[in-house]
C-alpha positions in Angstrom: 10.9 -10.3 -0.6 7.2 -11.3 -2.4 8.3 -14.7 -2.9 7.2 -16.2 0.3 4.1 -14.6 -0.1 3.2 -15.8 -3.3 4.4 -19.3 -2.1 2.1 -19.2 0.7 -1.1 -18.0 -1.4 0.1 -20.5 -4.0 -0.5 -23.5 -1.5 -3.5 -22.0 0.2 -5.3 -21.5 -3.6 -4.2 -25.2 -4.8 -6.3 -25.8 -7.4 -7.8 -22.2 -7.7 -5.3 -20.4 -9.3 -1.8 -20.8 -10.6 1.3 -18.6 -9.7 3.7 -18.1 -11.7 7.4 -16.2 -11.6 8.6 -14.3 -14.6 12.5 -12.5 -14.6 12.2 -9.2 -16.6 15.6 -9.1 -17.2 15.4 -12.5 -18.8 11.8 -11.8 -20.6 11.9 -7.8 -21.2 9.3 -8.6 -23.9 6.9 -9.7 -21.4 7.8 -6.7 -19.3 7.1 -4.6 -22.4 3.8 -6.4 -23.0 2.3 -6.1 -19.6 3.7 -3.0 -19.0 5.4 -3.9 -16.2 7.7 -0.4 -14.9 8.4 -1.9 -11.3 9.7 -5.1 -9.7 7.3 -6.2 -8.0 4.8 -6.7 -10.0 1.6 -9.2 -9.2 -0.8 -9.9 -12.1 -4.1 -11.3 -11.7 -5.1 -13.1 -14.9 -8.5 -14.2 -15.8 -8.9 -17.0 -19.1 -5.8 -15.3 -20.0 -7.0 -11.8 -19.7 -5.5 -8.8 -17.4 -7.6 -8.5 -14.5 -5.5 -6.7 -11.6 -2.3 -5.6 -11.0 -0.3 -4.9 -7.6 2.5 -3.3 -7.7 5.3 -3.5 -4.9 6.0 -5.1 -1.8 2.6 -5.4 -0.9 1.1 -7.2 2.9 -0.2 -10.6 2.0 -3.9 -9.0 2.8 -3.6 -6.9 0.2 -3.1 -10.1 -2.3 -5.6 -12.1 -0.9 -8.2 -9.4 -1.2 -6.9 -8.8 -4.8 -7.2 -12.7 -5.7 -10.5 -13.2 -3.9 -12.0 -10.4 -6.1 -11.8 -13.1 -9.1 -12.4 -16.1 -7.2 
């Protein structure tokens, strides 16, 4: 339901940021690290540090305003 979304902020960030798709049921570690609880989750990471999270099916405004925070 996200995925297009992230697709299209993927392309219009190109060389900003990176996006990247994780499976929880395939990774619960990561799940357990993050402490992700609900699918879906959007992490904003900063030099490999937690920034942001968003959590559920969320308007693309809503991420772009959460990405251009750290930009």
């Amino acid at each position: 339901m996200i995925h297009p979304i992230i697709d299209e902020l993927s392309k219009q960030y190109a060389g900003k940021l990176k996006c990247y798709k994780v499976n929880t049921d395939e990774s619960p570690t990561i799940a357990t690290r993050y402490g992700i609880r609900s699918i879906p989750t959007v992490m904003i990471f900063e030099s490999g540090e937690k920034k942001d999270a968003v959590i559920g099916a969320v308007p693309k405004s809503t991420l772009t305003t959460c990405i251009e925070r750290f930009l």
